[in-house]
MOPAC internal coordinates of N, CA, C and O (Angstrom, degrees):
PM7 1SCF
backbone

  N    0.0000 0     0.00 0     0.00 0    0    0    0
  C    1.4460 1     0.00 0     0.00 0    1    0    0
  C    1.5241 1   110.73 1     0.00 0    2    1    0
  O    1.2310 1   120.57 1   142.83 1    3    2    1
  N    0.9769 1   116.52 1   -37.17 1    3    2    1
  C    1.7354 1   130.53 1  -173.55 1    5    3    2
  C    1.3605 1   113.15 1   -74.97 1    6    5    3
  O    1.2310 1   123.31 1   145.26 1    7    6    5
  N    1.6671 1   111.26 1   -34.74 1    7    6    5
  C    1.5576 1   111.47 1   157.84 1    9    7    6
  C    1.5774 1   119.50 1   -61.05 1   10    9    7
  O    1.2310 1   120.55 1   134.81 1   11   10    9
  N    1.4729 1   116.55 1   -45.19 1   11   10    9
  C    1.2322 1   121.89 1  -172.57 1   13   11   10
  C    1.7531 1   109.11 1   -73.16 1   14   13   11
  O    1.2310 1   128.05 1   176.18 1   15   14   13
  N    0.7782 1   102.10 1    -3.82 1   15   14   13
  C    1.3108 1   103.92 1   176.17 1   17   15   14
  C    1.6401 1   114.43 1  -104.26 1   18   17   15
  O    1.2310 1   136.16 1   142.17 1   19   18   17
  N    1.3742 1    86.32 1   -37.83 1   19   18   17
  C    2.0862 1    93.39 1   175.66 1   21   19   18
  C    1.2716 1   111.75 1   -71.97 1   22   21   19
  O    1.2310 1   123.13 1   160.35 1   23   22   21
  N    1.7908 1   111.60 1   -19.65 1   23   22   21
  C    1.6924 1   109.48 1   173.09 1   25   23   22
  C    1.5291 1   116.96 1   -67.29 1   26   25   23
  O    1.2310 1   129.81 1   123.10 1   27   26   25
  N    1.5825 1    98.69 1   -56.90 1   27   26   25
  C    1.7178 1   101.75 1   172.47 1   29   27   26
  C    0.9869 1   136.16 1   -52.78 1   30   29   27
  O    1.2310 1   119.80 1   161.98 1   31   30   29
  N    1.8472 1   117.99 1   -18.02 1   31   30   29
  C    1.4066 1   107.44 1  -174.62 1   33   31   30
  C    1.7784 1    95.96 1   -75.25 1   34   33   31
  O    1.2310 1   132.27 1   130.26 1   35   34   33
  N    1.5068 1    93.92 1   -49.74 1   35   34   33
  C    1.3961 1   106.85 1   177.84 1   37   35   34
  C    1.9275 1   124.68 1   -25.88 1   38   37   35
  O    1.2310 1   133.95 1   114.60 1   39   38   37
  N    1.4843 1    90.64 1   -65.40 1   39   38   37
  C    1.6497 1    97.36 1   175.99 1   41   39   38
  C    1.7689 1    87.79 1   -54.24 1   42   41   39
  O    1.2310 1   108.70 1   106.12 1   43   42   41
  N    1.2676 1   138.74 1   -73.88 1   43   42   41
  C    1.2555 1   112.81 1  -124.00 1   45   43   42
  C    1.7210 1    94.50 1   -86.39 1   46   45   43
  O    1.2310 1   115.16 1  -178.54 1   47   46   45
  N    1.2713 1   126.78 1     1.46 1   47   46   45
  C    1.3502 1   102.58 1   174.18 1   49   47   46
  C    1.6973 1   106.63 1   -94.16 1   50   49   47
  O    1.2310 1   120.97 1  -163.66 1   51   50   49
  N    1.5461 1   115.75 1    16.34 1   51   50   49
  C    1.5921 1   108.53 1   164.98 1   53   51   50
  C    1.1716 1   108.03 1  -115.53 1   54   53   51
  O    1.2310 1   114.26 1   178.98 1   55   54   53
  N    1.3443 1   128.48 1    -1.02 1   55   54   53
  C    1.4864 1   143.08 1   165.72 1   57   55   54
  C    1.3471 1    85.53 1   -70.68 1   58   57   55
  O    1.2310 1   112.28 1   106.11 1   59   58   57
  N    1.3055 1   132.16 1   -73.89 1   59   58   57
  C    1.6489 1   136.41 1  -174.79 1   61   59   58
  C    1.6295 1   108.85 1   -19.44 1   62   61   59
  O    1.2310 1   139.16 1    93.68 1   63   62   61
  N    1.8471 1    80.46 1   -86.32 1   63   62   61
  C    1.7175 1    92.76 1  -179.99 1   65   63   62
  C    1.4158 1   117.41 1   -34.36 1   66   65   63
  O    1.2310 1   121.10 1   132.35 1   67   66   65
  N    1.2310 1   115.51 1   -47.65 1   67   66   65
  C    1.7936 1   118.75 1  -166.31 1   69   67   66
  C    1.3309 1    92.52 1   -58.18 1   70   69   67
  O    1.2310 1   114.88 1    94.42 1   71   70   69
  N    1.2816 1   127.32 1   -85.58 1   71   70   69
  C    1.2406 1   135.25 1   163.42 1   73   71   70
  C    1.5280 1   127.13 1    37.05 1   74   73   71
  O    1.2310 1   135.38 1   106.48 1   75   74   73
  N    1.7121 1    87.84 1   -73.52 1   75   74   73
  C    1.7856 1   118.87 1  -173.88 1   77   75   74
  C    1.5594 1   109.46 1   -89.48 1   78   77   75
  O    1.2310 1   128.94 1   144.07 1   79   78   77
  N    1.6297 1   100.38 1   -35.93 1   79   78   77
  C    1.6239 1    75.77 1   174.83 1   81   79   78
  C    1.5826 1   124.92 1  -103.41 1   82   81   79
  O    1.2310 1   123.32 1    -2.15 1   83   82   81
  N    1.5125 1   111.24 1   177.85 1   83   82   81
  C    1.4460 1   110.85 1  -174.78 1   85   83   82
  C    1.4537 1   102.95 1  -173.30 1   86   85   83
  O    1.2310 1   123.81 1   -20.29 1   87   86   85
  N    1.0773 1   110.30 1   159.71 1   87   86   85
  C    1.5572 1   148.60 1   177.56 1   89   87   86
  C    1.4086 1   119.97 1   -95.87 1   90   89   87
  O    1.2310 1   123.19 1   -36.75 1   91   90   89
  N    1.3003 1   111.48 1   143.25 1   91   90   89
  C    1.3755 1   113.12 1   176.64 1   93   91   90
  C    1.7636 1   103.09 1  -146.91 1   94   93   91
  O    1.2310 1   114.53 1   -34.22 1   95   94   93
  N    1.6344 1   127.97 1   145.78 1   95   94   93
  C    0.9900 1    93.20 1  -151.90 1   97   95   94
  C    2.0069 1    65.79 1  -122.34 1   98   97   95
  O    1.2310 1   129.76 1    14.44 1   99   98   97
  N    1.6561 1    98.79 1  -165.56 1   99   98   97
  C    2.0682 1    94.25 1   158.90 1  101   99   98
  C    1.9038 1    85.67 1   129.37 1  102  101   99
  O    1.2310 1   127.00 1    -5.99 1  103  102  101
  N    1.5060 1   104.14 1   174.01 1  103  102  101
  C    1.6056 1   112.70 1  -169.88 1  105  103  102
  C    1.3965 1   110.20 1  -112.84 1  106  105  103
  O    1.2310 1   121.36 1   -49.18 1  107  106  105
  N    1.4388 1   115.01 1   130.82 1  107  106  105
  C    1.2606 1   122.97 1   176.20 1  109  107  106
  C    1.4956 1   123.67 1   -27.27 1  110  109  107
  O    1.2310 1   124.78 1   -68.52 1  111  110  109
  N    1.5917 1   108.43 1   111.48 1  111  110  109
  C    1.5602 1    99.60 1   165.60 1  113  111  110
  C    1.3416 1   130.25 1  -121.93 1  114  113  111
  O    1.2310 1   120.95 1  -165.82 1  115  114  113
  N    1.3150 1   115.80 1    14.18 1  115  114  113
  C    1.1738 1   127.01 1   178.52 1  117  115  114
  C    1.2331 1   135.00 1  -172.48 1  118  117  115
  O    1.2310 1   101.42 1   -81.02 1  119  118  117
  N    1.4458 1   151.47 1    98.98 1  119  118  117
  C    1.3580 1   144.51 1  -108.82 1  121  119  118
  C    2.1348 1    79.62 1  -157.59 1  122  121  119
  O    1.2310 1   131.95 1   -62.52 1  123  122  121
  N    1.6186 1    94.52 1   117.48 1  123  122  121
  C    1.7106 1   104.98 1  -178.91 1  125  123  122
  C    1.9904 1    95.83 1  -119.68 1  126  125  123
  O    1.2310 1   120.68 1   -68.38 1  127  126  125
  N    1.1366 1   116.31 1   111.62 1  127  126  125
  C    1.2935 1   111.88 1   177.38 1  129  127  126
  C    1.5588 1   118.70 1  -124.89 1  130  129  127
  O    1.2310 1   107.28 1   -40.65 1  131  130  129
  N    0.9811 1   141.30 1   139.35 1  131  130  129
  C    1.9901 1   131.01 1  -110.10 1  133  131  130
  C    2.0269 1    80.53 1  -158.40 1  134  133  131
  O    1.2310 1   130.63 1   -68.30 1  135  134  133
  N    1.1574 1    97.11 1   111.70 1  135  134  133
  C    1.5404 1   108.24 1   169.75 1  137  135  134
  C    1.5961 1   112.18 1   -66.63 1  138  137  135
  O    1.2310 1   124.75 1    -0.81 1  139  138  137
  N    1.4617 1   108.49 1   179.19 1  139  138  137
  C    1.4033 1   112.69 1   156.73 1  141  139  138
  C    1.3354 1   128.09 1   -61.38 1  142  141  139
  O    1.2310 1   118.57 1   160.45 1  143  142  141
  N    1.4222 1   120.34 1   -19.55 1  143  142  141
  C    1.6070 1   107.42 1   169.50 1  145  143  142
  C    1.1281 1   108.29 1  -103.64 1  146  145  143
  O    1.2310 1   107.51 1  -145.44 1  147  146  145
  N    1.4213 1   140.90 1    34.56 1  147  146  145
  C    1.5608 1   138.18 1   134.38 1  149  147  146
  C    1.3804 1   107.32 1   -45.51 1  150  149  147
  O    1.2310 1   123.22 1   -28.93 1  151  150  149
  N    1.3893 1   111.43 1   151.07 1  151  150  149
  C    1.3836 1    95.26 1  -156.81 1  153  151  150
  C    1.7960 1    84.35 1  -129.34 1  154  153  151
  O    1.2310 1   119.74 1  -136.94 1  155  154  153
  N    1.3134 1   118.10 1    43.06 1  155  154  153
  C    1.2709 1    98.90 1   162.53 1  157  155  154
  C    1.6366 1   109.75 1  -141.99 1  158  157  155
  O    1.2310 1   127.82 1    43.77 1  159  158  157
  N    1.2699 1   102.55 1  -136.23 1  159  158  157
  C    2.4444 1    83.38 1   171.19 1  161  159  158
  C    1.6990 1   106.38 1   -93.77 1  162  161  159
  O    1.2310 1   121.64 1   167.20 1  163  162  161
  N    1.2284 1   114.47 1   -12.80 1  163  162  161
  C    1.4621 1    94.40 1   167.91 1  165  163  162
  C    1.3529 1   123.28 1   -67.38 1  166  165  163
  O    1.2310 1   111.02 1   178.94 1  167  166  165
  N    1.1254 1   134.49 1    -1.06 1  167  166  165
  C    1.8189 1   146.51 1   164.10 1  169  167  166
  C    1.5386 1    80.47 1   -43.51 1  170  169  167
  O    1.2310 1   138.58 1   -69.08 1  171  170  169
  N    2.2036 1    81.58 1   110.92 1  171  170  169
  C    1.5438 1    80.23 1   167.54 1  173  171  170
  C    1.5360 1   123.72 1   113.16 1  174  173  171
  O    1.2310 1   119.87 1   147.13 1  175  174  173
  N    1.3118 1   117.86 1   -32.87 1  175  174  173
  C    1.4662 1   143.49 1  -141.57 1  177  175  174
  C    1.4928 1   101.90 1  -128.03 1  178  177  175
  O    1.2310 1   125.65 1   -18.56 1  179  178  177
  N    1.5417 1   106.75 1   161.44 1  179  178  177
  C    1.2354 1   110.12 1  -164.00 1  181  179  178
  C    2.0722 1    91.46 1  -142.90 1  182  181  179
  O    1.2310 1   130.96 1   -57.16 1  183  182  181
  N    1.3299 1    96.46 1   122.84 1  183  182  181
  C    1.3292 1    99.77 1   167.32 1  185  183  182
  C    1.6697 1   102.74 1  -109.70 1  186  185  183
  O    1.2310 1   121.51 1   -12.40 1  187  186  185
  N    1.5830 1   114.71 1   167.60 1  187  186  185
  C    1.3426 1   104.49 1  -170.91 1  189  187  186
  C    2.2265 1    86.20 1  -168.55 1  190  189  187
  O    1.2310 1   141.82 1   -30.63 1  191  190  189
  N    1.6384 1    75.23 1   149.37 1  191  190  189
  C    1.8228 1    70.90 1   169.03 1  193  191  190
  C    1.6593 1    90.96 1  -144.89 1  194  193  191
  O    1.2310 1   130.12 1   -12.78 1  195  194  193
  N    1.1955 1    98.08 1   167.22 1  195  194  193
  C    2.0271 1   122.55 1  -172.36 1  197  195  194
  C    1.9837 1    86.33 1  -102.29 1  198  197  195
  O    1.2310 1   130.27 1    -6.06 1  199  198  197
  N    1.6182 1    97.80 1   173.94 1  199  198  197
  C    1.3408 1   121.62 1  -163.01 1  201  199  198
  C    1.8304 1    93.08 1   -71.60 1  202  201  199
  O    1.2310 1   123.76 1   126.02 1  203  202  201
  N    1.3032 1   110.39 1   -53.98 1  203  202  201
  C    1.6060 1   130.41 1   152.94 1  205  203  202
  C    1.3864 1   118.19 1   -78.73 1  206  205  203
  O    1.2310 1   126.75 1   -40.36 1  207  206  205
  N    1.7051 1   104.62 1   139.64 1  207  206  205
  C    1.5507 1    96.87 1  -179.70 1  209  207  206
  C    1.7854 1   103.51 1  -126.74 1  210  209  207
  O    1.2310 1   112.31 1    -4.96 1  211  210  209
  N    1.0422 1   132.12 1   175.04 1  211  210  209
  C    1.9061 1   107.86 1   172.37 1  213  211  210
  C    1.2550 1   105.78 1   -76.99 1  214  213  211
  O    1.2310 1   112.42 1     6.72 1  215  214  213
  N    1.2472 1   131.90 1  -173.28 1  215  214  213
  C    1.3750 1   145.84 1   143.18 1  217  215  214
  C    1.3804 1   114.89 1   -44.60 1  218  217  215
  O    1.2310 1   119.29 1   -53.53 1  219  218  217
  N    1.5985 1   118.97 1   126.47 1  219  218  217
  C    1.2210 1   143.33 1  -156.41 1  221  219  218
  C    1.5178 1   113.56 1    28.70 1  222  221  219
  O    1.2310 1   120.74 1  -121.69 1  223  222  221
  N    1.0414 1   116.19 1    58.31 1  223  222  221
  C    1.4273 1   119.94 1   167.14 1  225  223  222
  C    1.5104 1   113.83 1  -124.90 1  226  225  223
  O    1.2310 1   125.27 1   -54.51 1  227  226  225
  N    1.4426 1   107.49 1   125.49 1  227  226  225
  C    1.7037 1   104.88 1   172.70 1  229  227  226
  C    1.2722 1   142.21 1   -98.35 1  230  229  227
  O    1.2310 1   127.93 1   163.78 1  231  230  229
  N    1.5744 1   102.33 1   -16.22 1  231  230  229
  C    1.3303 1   140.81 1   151.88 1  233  231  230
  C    1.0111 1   122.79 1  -161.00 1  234  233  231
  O    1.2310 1   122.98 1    -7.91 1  235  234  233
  N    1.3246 1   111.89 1   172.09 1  235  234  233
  C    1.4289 1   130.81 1   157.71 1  237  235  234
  C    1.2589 1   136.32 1  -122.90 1  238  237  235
  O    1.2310 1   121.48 1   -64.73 1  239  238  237
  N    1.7719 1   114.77 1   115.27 1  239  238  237
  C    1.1359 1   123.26 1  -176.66 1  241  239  238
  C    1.4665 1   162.27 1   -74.29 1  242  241  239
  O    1.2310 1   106.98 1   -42.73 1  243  242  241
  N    1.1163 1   141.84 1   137.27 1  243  242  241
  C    1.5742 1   129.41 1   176.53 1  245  243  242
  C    1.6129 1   104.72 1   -95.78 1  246  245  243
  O    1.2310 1   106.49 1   -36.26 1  247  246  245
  N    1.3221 1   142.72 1   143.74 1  247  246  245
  C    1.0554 1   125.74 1   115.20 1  249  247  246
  C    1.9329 1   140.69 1   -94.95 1  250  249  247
  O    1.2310 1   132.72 1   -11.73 1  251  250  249
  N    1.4241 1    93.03 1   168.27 1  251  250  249
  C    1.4682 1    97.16 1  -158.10 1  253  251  250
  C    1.8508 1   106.41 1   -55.37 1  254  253  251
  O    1.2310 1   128.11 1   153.13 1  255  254  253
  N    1.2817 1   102.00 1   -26.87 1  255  254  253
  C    1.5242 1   102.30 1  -179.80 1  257  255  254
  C    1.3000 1   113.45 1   -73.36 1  258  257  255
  O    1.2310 1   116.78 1   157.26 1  259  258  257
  N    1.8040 1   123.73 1   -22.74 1  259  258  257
  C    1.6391 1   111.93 1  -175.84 1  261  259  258
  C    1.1928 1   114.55 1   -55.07 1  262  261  259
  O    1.2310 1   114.05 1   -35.14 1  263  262  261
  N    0.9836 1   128.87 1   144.86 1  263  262  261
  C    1.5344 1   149.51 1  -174.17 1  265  263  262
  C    1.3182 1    98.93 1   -59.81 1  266  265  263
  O    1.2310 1   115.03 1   129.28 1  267  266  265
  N    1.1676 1   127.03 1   -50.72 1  267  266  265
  C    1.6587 1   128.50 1  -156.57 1  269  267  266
  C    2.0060 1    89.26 1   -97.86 1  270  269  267
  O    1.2310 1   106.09 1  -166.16 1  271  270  269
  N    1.1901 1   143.44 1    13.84 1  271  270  269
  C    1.3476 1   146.86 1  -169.37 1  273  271  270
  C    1.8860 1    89.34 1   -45.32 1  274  273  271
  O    1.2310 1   132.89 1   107.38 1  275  274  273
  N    1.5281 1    92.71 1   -72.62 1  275  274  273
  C    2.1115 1    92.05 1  -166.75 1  277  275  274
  C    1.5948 1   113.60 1   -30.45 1  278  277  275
  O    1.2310 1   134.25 1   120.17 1  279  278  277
  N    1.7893 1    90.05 1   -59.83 1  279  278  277
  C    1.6280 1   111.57 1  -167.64 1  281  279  278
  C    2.1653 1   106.36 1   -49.91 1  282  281  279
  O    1.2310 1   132.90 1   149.06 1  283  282  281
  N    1.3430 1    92.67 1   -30.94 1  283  282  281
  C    1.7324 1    90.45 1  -163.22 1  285  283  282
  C    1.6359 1    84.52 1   -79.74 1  286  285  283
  O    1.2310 1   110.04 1   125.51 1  287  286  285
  N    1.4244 1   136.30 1   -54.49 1  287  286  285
  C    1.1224 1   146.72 1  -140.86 1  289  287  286
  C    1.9881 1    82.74 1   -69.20 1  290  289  287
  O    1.2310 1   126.08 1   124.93 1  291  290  289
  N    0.9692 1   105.92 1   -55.07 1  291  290  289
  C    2.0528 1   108.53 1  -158.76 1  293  291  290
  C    1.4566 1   103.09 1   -64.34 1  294  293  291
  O    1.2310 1   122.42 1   149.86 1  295  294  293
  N    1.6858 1   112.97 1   -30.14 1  295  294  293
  C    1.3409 1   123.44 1   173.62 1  297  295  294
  C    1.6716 1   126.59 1   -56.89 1  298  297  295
  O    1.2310 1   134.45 1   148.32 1  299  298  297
  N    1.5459 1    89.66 1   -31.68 1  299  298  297
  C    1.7369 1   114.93 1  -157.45 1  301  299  298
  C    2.1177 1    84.39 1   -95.94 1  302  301  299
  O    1.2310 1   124.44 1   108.44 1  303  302  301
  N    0.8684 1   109.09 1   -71.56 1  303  302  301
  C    1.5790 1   100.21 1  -174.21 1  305  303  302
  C    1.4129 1   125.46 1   -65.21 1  306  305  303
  O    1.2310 1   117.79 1   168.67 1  307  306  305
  N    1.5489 1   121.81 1   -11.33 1  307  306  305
  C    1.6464 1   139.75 1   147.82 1  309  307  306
  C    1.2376 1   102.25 1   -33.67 1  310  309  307
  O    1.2310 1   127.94 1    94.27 1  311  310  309
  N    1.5166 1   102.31 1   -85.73 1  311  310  309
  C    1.4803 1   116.80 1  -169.15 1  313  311  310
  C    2.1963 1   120.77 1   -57.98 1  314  313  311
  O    1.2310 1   132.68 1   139.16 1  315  314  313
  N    1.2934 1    93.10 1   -40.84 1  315  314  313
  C    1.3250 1   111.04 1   166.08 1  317  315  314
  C    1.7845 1   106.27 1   -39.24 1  318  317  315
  O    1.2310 1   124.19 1   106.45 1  319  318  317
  N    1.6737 1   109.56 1   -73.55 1  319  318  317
  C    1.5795 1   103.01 1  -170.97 1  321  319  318
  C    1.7833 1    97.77 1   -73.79 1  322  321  319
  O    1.2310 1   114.57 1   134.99 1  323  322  321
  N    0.8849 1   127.90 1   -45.01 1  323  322  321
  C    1.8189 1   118.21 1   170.60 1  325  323  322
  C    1.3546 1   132.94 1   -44.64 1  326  325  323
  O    1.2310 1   130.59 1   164.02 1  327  326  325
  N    1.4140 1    97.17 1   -15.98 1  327  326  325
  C    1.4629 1   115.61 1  -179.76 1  329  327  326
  C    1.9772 1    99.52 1    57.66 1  330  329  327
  O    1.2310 1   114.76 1  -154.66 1  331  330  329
  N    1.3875 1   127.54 1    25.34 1  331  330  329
  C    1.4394 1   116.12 1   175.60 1  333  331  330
  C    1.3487 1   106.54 1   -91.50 1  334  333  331
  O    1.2310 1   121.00 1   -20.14 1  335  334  333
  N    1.6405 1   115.70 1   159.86 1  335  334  333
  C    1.2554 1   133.67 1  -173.69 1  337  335  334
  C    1.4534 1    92.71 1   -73.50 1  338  337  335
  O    1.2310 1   127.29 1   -25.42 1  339  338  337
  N    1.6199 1   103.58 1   154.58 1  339  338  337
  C    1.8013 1   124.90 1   155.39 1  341  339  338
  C    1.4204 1   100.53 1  -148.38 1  342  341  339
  O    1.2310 1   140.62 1   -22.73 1  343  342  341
  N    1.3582 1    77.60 1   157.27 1  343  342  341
  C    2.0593 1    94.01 1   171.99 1  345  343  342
  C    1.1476 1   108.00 1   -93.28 1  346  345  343
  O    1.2310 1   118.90 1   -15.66 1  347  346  345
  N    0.8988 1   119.70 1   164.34 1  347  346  345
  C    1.8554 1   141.74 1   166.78 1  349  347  346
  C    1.3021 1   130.62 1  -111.23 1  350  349  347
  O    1.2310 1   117.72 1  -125.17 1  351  350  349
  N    1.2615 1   121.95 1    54.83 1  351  350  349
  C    1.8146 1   116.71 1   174.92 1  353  351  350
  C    1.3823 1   112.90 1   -62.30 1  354  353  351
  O    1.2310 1   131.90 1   -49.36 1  355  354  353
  N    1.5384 1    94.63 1   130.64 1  355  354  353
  C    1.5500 1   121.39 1  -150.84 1  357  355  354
  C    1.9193 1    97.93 1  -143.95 1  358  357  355
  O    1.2310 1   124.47 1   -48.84 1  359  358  357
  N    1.1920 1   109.02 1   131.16 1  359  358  357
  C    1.7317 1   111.01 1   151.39 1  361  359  358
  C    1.2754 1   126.83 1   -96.98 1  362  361  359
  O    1.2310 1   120.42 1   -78.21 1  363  362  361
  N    1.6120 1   116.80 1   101.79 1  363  362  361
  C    1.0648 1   134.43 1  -178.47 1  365  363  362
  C    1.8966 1   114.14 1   -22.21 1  366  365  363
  O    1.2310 1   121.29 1   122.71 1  367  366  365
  N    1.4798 1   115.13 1   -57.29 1  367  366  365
  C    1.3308 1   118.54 1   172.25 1  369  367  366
  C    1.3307 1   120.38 1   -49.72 1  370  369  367
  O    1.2310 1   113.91 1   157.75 1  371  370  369
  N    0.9970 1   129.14 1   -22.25 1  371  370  369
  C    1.4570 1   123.03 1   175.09 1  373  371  370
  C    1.4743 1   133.80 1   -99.42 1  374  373  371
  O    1.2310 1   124.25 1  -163.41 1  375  374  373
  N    1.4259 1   109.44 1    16.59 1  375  374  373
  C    1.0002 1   116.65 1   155.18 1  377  375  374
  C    1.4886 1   108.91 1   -75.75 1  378  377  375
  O    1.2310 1   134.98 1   -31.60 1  379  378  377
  N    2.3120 1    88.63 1   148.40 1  379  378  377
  C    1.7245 1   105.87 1  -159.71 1  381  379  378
  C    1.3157 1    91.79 1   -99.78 1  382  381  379
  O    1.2310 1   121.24 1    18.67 1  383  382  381
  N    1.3068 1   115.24 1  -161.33 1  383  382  381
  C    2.1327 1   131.60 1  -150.93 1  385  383  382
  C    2.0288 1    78.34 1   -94.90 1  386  385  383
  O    1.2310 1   118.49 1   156.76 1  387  386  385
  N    1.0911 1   120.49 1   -23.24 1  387  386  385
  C    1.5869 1   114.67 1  -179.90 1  389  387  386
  C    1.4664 1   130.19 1   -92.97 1  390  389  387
  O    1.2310 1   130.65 1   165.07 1  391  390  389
  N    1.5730 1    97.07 1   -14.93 1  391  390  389
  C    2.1474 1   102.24 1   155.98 1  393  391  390
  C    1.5344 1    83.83 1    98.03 1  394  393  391
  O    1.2310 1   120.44 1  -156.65 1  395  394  393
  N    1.2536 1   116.77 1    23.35 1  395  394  393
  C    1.6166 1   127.75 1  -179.95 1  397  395  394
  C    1.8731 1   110.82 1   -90.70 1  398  397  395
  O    1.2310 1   125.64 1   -87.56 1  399  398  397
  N    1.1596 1   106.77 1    92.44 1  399  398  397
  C    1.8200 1   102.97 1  -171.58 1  401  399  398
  C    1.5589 1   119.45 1  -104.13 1  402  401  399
  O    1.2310 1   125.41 1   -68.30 1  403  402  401
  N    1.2468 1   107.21 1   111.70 1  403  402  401
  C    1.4910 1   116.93 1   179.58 1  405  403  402
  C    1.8406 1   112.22 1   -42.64 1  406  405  403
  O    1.2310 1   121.75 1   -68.95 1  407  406  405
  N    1.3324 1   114.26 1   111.05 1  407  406  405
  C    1.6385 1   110.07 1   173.95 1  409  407  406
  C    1.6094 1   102.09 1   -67.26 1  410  409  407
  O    1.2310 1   127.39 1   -48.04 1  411  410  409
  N    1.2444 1   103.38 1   131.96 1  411  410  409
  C    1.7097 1   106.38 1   158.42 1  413  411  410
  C    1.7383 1   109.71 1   -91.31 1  414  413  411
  O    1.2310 1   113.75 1   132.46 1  415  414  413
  N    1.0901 1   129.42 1   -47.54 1  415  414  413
  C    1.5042 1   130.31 1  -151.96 1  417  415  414
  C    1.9818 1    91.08 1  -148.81 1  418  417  415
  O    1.2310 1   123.08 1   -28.48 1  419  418  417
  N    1.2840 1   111.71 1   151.52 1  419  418  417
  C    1.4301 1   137.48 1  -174.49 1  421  419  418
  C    1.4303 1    97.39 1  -146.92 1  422  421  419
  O    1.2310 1   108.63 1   -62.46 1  423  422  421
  N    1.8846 1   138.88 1   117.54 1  423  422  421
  C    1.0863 1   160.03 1   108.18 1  425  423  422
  C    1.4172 1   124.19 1   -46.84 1  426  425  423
  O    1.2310 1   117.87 1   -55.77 1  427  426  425
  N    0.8827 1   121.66 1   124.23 1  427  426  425
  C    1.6873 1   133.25 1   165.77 1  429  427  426
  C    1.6040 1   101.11 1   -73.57 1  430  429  427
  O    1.2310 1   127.96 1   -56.90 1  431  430  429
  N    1.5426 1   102.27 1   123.10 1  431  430  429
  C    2.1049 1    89.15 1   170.13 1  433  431  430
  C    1.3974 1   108.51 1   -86.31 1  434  433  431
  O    1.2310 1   120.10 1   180.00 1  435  434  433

């Protein structure tokens, strides 16, 4: 009984996860990057949108603290002057009240 029960929670919290996250793939069209005297929390930060964006999304974001900031930033202006496609792994739930979506992961196609 304790297995069957440790299976279901299991399936449904990767049923969950799957769920929320997603991908979006398409070519850089617009790269917004916000100095230190921005005067709000993007100081620092990089919003950016593709040629296609998903449904209710207005961008997608870096902040200056993510660990991977350089790696996403060198990825995003690569592809930008190459004009080549990348994906966007994204978790659906965390989009804010402004269509503002935290990037998790950036692929080169």
């Amino acid at each position: 009984m304790k297995k069957i029960k440790f299976t279901l929670v299991l399936l449904s919290l990767l049923f969950s996860f799957a769920a929320s996250a997603g991908s979006h793939s398409g070519t850089v069209h617009q790269i917004n990057s916000y100095g230190s005297n921005w005067g709000n929390s993007w100081s620092g930060g990089i919003l950016f949108k593709l040629d296609t964006m998903p449904a209710g999304v207005s961008y997608f974001t870096i902040r200056k603290e993510d660990v991977a900031f350089q790696t996403f930033l060198a990825i995003l202006l690569s592809a930008k002057h190459a004009k080549a496609s990348i994906s966007i792994s994204y978790t659906a739930s965390q989009i804010d009240v402004n269509g503002y979506m935290p990037t998790r992961a950036i692929t080169q196609l």
